[in-house]
TIVOPA-582914 format. One record per residue (C-alpha): residue in three letters; x, y, z. Coordinates in nm, 2 decimals. Layout:
BEGIN
<ALA; <X; Y; Z>>
...
end
This chain:
BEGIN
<UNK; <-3.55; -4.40; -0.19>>
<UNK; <-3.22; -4.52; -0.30>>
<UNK; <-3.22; -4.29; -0.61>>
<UNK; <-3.30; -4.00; -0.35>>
<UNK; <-3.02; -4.05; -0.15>>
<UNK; <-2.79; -4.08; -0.48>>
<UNK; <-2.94; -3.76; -0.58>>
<UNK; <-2.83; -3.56; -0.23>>
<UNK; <-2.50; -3.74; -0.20>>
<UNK; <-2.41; -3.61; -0.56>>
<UNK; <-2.52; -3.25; -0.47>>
<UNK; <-2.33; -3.25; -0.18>>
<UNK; <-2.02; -3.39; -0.35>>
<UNK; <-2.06; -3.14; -0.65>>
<UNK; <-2.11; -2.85; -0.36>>
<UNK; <-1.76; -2.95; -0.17>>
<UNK; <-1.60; -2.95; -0.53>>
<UNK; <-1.72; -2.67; -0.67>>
<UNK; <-1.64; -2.46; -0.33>>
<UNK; <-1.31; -2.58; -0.35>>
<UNK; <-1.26; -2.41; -0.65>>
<UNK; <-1.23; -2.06; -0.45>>
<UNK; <-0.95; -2.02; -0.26>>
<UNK; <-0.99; -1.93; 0.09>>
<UNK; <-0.85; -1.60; 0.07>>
<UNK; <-1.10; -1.48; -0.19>>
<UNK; <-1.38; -1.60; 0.01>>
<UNK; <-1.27; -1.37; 0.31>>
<UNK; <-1.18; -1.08; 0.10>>
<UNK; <-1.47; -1.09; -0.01>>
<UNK; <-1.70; -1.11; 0.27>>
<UNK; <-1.51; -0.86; 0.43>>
<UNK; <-1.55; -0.58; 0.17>>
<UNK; <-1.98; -0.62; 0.20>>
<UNK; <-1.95; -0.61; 0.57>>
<UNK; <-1.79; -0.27; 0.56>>
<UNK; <-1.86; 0.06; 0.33>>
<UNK; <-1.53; 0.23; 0.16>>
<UNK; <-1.56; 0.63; 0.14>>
<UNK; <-1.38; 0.89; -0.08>>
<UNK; <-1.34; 1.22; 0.06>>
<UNK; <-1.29; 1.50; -0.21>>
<UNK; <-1.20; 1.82; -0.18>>
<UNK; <-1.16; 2.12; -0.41>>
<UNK; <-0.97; 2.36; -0.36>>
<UNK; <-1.11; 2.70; -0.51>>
<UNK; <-0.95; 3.03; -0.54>>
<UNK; <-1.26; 3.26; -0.72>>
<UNK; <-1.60; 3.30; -0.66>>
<UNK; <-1.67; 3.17; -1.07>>
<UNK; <-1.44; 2.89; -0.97>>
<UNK; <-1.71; 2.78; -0.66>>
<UNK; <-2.01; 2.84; -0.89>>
<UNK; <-1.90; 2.66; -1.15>>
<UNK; <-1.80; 2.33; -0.93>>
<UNK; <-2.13; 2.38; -0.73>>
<UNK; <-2.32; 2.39; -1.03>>
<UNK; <-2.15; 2.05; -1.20>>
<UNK; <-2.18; 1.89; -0.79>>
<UNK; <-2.55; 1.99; -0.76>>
<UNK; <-2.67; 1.93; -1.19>>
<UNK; <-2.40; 1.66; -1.25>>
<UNK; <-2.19; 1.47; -1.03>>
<UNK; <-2.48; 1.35; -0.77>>
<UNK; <-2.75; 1.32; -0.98>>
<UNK; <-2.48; 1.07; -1.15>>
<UNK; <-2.39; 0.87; -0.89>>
<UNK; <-2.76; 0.84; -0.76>>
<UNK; <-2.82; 0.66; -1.06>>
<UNK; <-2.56; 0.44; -1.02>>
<UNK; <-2.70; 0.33; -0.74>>
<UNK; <-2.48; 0.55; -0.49>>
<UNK; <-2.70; 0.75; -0.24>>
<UNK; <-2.59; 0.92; 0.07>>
<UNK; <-2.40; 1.20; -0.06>>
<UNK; <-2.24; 1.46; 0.14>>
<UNK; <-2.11; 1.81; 0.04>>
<UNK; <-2.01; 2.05; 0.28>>
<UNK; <-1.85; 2.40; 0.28>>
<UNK; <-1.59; 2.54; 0.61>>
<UNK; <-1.75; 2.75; 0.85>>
<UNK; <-1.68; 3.10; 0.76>>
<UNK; <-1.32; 3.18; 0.89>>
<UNK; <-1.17; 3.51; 0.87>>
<UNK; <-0.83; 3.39; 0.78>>
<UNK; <-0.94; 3.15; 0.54>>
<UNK; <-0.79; 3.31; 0.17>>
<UNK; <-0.95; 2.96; -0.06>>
<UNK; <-1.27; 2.86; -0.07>>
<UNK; <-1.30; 2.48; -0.05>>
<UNK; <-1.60; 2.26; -0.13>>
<UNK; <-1.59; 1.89; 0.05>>
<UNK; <-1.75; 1.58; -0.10>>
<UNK; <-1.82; 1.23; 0.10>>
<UNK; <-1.91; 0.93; -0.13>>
<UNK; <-1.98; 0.61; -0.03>>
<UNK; <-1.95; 0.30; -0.16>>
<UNK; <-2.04; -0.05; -0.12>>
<UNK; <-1.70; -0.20; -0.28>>
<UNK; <-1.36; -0.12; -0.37>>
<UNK; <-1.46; -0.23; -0.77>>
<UNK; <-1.71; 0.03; -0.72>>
<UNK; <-1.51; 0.31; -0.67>>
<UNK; <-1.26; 0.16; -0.93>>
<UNK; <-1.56; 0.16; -1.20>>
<UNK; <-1.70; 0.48; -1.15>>
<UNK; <-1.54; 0.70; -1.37>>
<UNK; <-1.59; 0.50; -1.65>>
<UNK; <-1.96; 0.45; -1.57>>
<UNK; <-2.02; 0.82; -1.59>>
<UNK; <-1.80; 0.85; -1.91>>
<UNK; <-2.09; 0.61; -2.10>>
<UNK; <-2.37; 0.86; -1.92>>
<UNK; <-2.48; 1.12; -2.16>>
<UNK; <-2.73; 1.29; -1.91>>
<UNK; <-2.41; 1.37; -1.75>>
<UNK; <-2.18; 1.47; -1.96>>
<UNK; <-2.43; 1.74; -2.10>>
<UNK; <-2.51; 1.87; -1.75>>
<UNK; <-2.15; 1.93; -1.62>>
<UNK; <-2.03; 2.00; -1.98>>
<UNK; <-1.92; 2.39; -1.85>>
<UNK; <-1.70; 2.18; -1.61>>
<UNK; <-1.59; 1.90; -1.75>>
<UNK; <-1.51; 2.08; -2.10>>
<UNK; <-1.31; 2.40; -1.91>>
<UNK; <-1.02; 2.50; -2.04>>
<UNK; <-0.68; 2.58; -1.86>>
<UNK; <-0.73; 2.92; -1.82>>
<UNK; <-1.09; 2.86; -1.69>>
<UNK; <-1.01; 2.60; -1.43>>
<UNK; <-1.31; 2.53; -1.26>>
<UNK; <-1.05; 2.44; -0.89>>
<UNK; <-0.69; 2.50; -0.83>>
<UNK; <-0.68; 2.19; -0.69>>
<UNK; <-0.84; 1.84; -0.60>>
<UNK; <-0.73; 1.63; -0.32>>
<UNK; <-0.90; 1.25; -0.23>>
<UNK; <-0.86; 1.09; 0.06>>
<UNK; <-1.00; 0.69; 0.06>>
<UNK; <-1.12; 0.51; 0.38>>
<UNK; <-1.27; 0.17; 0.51>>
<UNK; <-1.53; 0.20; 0.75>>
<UNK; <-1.45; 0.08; 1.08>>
<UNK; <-1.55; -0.28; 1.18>>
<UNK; <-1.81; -0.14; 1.47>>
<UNK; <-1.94; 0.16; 1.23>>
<UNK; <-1.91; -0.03; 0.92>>
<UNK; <-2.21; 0.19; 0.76>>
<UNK; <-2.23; 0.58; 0.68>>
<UNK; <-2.56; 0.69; 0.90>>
<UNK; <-2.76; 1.04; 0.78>>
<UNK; <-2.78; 1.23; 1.09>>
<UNK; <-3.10; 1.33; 1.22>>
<UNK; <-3.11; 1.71; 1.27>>
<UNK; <-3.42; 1.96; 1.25>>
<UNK; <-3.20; 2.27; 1.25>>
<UNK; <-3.12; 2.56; 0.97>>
<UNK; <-2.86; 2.40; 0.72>>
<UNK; <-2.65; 2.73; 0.75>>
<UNK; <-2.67; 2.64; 1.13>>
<UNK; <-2.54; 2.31; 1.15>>
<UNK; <-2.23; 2.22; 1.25>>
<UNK; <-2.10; 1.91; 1.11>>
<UNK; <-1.72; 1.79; 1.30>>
<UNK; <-1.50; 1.64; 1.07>>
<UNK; <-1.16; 1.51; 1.25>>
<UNK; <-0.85; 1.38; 1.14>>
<UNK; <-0.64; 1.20; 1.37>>
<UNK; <-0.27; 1.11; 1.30>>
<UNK; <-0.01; 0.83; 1.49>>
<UNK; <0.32; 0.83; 1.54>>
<UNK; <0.35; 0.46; 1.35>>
<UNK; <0.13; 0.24; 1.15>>
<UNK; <0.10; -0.03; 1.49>>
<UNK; <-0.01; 0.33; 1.74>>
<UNK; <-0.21; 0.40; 1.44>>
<UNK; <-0.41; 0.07; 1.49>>
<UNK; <-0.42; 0.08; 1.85>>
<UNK; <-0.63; 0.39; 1.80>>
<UNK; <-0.85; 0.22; 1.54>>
<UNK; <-0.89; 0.00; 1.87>>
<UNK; <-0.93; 0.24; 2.09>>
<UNK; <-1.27; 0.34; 1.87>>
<UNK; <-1.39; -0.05; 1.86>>
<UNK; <-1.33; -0.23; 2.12>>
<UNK; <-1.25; 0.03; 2.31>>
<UNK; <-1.60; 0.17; 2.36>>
<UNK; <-1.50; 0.50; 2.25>>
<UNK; <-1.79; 0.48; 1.95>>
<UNK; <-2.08; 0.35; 2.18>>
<UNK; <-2.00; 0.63; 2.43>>
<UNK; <-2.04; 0.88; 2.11>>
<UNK; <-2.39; 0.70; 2.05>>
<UNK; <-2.53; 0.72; 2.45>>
<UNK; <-2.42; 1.11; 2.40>>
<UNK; <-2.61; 1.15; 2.07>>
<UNK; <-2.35; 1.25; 1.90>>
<UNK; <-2.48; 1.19; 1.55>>
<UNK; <-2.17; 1.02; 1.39>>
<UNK; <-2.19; 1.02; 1.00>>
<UNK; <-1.89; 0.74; 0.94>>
<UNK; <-1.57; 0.64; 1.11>>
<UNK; <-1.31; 0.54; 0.87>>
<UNK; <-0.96; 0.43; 0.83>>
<UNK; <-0.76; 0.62; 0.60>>
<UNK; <-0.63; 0.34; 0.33>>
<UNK; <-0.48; 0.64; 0.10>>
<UNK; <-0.40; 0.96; 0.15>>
<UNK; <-0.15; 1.25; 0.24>>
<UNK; <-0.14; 1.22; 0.62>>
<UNK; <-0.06; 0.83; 0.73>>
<UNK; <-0.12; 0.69; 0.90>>
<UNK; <-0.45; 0.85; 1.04>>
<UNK; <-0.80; 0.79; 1.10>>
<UNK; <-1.10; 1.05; 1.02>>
<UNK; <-1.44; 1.04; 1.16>>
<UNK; <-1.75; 1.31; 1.13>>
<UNK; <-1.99; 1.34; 1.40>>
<UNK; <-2.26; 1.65; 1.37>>
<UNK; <-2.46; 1.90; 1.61>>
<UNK; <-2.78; 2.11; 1.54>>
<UNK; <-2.59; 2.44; 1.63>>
<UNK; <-2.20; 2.55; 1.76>>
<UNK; <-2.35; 2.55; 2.13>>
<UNK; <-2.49; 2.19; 2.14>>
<UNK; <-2.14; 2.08; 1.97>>
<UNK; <-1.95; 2.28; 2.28>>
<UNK; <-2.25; 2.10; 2.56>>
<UNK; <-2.16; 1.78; 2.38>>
<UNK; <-1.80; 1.78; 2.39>>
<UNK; <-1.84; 1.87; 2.73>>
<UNK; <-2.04; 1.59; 2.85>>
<UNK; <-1.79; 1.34; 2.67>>
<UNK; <-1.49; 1.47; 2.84>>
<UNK; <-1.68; 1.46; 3.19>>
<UNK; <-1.80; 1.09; 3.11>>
<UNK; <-1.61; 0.82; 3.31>>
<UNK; <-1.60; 0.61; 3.01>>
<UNK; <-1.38; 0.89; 2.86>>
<UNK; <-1.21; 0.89; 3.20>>
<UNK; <-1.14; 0.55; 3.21>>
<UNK; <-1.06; 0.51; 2.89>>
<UNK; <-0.75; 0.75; 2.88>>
<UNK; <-0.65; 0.64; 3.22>>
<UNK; <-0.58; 0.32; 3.07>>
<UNK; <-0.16; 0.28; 2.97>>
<UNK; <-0.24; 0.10; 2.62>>
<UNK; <-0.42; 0.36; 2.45>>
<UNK; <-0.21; 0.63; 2.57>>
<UNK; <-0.01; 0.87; 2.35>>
<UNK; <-0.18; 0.68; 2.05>>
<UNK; <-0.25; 1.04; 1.87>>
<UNK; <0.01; 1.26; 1.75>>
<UNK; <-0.20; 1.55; 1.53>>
<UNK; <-0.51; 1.60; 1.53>>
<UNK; <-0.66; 1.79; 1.25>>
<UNK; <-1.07; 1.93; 1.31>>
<UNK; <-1.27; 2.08; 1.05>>
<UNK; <-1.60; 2.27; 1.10>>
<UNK; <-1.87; 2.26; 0.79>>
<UNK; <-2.20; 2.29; 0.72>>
<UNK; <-2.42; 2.12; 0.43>>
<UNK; <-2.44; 2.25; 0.06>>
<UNK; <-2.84; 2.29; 0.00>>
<UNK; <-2.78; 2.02; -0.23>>
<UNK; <-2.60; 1.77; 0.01>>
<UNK; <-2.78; 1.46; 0.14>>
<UNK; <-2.74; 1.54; 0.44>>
end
């Protein structure tokens, strides 16, 4: 008996040690990055039709079968709705990821994969004057606290149908900026999307990017007239109502930027 209780009263005194060797700060860092997703939004910016082929090819044969077997599932990769006064193509990619090291380590993970490199060599090996984009942008985002996973949206409809919402949504200042974020969570503004159905992929706040402070969210619809019906339904709500009638969260946006896509035939969603 007495070498039993010797025995636990050592654990316990080599537990408080050896937790003390962390510093407290580490220890909430790093609970706080499993309890949220990060995401990277890319988009290319194409100017020719080979240009689009040529990306889509390396996306579809390449890049995602890549990242699947890292371990990263989920995918996205979207195109604009058709828009007459569009003059570039662009080609939209949503990747998440379980940690910030993650996204830190991926490029040199597929560097060491030789499956890859062969498939996207016509990409990856292009020269100058066969650019396969003009540009690349990336925006990075943390998932918000009451959202803190991306969620495939469940729709029966034509891909080419879809219509997948994809809103940016700019403040004034970093502290309006946050009140927005608020707005979202503890607001109720996210549970009155989910009683409406709205099919939210991700909520996230924008950690780098061109247009900050700002928050972007993508919530998705089987066709243009059930995104209209929607919208409708959430602007008639007296949540909605309520909510905007309230004096903290108002004049917490200042530009709001909205996107219509629809799915690749290779996107996960």
């Amino acid at each position: 008996m007495k070498l039993t209780k010797l025995f636990f009263a050592l654990l316990i005194i080599f537990s408080i040690t050896s937790f003390k060797w962390a510093p407290k700060d580490s220890i909430a860092a790093s609970l706080t990055l499993k309890s949220r997703e990060f995401y990277q939004i890319k988009t290319y910016i194409l100017k020719t039709e080979q240009q689009e082929q040529t990306t889509d090819a390396y996306l579809k044969e390449a890049y995602l079968p890549g990242l699947k077997k890292l371990g990263i599932k989920n995918i996205g990769v979207f195109k604009p709705k058709p828009n007459a006064t569009d003059t570039l193509k662009k080609i939209i990619v949503i990747i998440p990821f379980s940690s910030l090291d993650q996204f830190l380590k991926l490029d040199e993970k597929l560097a060491k994969d030789k499956t890859y490199l062969t498939a996207g060599a016509d990409y990856l090996k292009a020269t100058y004057k066969q650019a396969p984009y003009m540009r690349m942008e990336s925006v990075l985002l943390k998932a918000f606290s009451d959202h803190p996973f991306l969620t495939k949206p469940a729709l029966n409809s034509t891909r080419s149908s879809r219509v997948y919402e994809l809103r940016s949504y700019e403040s004034a200042t970093e502290a309006i900026y946050l009140n927005k974020v608020d707005m979202f969570n503890a607001g109720g503004e996210i549970k009155l999307f989910e009683r409406l159905g709205f099919n939210a992929v991700f909520y996230g706040e924008v950690i780098s990017g061109a247009k900050m402070p700002n928050l972007m969210y993508m919530t998705t619809f089987a066709d243009q007239q059930s995104r209209d019906a929607h919208w409708k339904s959430f602007v008639d709500s007296p949540e909605w109502k309520g909510l905007i009638a309230m004096e903290k969260y108002k004049n917490n946006i200042s530009h709001i930027d909205i996107t219509f896509l629809y799915p690749t035939d290779y996107s996960d969603y």
